[in-house]
C-alpha positions as a printed NumPy array, in Angstrom:
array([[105.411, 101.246,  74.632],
       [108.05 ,  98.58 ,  73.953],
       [108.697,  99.887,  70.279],
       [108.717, 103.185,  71.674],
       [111.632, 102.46 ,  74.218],
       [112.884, 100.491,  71.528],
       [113.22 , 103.387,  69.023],
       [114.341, 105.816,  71.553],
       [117.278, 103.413,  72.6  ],
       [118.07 , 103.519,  68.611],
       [117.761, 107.387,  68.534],
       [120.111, 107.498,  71.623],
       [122.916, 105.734,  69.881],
       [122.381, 107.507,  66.517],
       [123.132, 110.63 ,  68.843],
       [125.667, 109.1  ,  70.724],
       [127.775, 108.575,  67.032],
       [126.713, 111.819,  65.569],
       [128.624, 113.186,  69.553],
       [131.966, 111.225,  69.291],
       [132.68 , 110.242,  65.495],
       [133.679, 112.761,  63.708],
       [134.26 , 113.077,  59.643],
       [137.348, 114.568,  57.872],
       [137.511, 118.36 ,  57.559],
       [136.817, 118.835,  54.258],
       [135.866, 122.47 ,  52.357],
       [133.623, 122.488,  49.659],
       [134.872, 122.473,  46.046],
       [131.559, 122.972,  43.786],
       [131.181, 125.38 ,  41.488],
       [127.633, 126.799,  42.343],
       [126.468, 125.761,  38.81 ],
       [127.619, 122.428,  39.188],
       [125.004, 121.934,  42.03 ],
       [122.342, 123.526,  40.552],
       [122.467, 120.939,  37.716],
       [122.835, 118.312,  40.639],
       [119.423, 119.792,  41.738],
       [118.106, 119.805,  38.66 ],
       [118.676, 116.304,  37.731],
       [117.243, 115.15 ,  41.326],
       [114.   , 117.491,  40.575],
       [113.909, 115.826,  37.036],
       [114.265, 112.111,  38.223],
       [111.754, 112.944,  40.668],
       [114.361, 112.08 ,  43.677],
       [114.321, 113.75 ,  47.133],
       [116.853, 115.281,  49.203],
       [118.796, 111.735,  50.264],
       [119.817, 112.03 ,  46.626],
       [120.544, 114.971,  46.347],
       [122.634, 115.151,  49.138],
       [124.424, 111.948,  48.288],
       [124.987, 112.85 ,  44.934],
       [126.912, 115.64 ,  46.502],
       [129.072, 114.726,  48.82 ],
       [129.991, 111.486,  46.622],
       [130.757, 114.099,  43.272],
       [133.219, 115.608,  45.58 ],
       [135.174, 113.217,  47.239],
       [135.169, 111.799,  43.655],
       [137.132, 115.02 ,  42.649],
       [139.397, 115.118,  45.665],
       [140.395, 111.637,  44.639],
       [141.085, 112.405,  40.854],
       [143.208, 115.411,  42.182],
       [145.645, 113.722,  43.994],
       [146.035, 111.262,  41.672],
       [146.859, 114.025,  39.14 ],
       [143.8  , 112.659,  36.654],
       [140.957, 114.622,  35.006],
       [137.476, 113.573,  34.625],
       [136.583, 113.831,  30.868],
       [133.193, 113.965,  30.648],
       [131.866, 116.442,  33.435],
       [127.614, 115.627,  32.484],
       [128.159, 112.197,  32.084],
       [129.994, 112.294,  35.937],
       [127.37 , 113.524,  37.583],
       [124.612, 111.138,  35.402],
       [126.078, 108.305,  37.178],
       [126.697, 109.326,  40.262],
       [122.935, 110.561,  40.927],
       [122.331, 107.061,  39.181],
       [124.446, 105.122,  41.896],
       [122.955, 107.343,  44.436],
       [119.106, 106.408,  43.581],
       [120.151, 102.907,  43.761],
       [121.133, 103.738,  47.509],
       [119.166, 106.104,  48.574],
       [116.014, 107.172,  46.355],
       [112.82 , 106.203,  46.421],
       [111.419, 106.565,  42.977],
       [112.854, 103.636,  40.212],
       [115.525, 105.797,  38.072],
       [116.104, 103.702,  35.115],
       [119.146, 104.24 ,  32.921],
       [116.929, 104.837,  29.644],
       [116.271, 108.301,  31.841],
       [119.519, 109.061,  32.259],
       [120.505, 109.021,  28.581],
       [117.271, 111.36 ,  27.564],
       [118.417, 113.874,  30.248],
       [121.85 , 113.798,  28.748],
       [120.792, 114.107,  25.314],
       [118.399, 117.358,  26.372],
       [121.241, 118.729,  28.511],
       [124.6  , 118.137,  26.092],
       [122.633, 117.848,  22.781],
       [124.7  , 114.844,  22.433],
       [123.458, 111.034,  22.318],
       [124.828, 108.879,  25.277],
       [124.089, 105.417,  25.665],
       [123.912, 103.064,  28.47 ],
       [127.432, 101.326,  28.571],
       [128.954, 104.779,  28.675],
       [126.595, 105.524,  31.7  ],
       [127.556, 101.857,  33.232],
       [131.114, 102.359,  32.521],
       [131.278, 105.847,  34.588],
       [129.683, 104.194,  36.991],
       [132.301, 101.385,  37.331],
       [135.231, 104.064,  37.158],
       [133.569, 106.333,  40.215],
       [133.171, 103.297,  42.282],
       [137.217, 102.406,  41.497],
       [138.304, 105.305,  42.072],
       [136.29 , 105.417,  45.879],
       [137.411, 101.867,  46.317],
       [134.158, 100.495,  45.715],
       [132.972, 102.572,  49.076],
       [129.678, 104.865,  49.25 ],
       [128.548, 106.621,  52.664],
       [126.182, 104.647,  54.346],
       [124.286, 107.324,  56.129],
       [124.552, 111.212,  54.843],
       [123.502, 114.146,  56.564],
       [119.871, 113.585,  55.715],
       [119.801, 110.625,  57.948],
       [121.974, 112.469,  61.061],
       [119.589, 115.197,  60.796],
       [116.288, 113.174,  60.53 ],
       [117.398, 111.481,  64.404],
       [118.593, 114.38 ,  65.67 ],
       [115.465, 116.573,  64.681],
       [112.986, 113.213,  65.814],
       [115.245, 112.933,  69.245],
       [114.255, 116.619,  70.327],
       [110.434, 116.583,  69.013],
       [109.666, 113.383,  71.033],
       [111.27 , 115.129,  73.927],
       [109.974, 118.768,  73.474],
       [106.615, 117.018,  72.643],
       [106.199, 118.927,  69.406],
       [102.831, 118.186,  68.029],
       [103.754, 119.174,  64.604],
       [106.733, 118.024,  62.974],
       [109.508, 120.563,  61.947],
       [111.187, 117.799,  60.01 ],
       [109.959, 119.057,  56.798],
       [111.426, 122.189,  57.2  ],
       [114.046, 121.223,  58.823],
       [115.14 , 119.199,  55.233],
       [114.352, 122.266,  53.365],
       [116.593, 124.439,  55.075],
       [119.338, 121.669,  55.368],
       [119.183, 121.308,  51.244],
       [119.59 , 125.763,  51.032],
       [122.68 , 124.776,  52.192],
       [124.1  , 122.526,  50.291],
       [123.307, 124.947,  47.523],
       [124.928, 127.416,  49.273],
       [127.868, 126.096,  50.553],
       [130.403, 127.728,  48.243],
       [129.437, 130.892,  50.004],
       [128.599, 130.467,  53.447],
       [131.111, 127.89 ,  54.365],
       [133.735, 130.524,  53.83 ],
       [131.764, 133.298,  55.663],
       [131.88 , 131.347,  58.191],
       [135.194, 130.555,  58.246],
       [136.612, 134.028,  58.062],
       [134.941, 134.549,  61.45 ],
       [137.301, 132.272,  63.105],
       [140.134, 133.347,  60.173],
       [141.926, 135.196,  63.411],
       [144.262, 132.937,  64.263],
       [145.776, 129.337,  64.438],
       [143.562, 128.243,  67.4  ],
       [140.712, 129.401,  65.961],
       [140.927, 127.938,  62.966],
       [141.339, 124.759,  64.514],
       [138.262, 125.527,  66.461],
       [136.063, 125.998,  63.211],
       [137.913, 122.944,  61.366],
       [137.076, 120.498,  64.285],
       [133.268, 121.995,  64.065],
       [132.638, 121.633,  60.836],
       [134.037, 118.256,  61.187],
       [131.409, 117.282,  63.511],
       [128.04 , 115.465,  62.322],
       [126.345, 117.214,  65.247],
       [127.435, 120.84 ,  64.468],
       [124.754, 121.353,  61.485],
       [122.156, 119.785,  62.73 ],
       [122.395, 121.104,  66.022],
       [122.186, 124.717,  64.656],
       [119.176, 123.894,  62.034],
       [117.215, 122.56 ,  64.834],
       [117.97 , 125.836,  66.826],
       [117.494, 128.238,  63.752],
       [114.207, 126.172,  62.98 ],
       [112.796, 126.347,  66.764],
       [113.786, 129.889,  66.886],
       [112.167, 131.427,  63.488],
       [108.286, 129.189,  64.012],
       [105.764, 129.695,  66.979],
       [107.133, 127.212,  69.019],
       [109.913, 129.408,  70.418],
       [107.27 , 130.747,  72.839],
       [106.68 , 126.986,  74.374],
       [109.594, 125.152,  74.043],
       [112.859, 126.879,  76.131],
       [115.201, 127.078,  73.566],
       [117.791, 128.238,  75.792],
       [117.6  , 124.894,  77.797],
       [118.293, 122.75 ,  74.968],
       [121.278, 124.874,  73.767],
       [122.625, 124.339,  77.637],
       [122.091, 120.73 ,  77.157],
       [123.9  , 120.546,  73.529],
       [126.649, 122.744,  75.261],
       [127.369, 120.063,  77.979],
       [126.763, 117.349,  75.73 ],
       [128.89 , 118.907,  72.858],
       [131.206, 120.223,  75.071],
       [131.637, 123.898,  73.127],
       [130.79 , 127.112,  74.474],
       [126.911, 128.269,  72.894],
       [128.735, 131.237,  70.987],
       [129.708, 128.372,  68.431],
       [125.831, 127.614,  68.22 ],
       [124.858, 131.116,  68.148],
       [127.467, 132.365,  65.34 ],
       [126.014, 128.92 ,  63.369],
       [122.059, 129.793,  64.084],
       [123.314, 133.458,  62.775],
       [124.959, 132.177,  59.554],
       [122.564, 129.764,  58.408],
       [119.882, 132.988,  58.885],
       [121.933, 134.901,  56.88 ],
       [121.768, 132.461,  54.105],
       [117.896, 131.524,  54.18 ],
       [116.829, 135.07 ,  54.417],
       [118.959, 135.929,  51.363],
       [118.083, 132.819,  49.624]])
């Protein structure tokens, strides 16, 4: 009972950051072919969605960076080699070696690569982010949010699986529905601020995956889905249309995906 309380004192401040620290507003920039062959390097290298989701958000702030400093990336592959690399060291689970790397290259480019041109990519991404990676990614936000509201809904079978699997549609997506979504608030000046300052949040997406996910299995006839958007209303302090219009986007995207 002690590591219970324990762990549910550790979920409560995980929620507690997710409520009042927010990220930088940032739209995506992917082309959609760019992530597929992030996805297809994670499936390859046998790496799950922390990777993948890593490998992601690091490959664009990596561009953002190389923008404003007015500086191309040369070799696009080779980019994105490393930076699932760095990301495995982080965050996967299965041992990625660097002889892997250069045979997934070769079959992708037709072109040999070796290992100092893998290492030195590696050395230039981490400059470039001044030596930085995320600590946490939305994988680990949405994993204690999803494990707060099962303990407390006393779901029997975890939705955490599928919670993951819809999380990961999209980031595939995100080229699209991000800016479906933001032509809904696209009316005016306060809006827009509206959407900017929710899509900043690292409570927005989860908030509306757990909803979408309660919603669309059998246990929206035991658990009162309404009451738990009241409580994220008063604890996010936004009106539930934001929820709803999220819930109704990210169905939109999974049905069509």
């Amino acid at each position: 009972m002690i590591v219970n309380n324990f762990e549910n004192d550790l979920l409560s401040d995980w929620i507690n950051e997710l409520q009042y620290k927010k990220g930088e507003y940032a739209e995506p920039i992917l082309a959609p072919e760019t992530v597929n062959l992030i996805k297809l390097a994670c499936d390859t290298f046998n790496q799950d969605i922390h990777v993948l989701i890593m490998s992601v958000d690091i490959l664009e702030e990596y561009i953002r960076r190389k923008n404003a400093k007015n500086e191309e990336i040369s070799e696009n592959v080779v980019t994105i080699a490393a930076i699932i690399f760095m990301s495995s060291k982080y965050m996967g689970e299965q041992d990625l070696k660097v002889q892997y790397i250069e045979k997934f290259l070769n079959k992708i480019t037709g072109k040999t690569y070796f290992s100092n041109i893998i290492k030195l990519t590696e050395m230039e991404i981490l400059s470039t982010l001044d030596n930085k990676l995320p600590v946490t990614t939305r994988v680990d936000d949405l994993n204690a949010f999803v494990t707060k509201y099962e303990r407390e809904c006393r779901v029997k079978a975890t939705i955490r699986p599928l919670c993951l699997d819809i999380l990961e549609v999209l980031y595939m997506t995100r080229d699209k529905w991000f800016f479906e979504l933001k032509t809904v608030y696209n009316q005016n000046e306060e809006a827009l601020d509206v959407f900017k300052s929710l899509m900043s949040s690292r409570l927005h997406l989860p908030v509306g995956i757990l909803i979408y996910t309660l919603s669309h299995t059998y246990y929206r006839h035991s658990i009162s889905i309404e009451s738990i958007i009241k409580e994220l209303m008063n604890r996010m302090q936004i009106h539930s249309d934001h929820i709803n219009v999220l819930v109704w986007k990210i169905h939109e995207t999974v049905r069509l995906k």
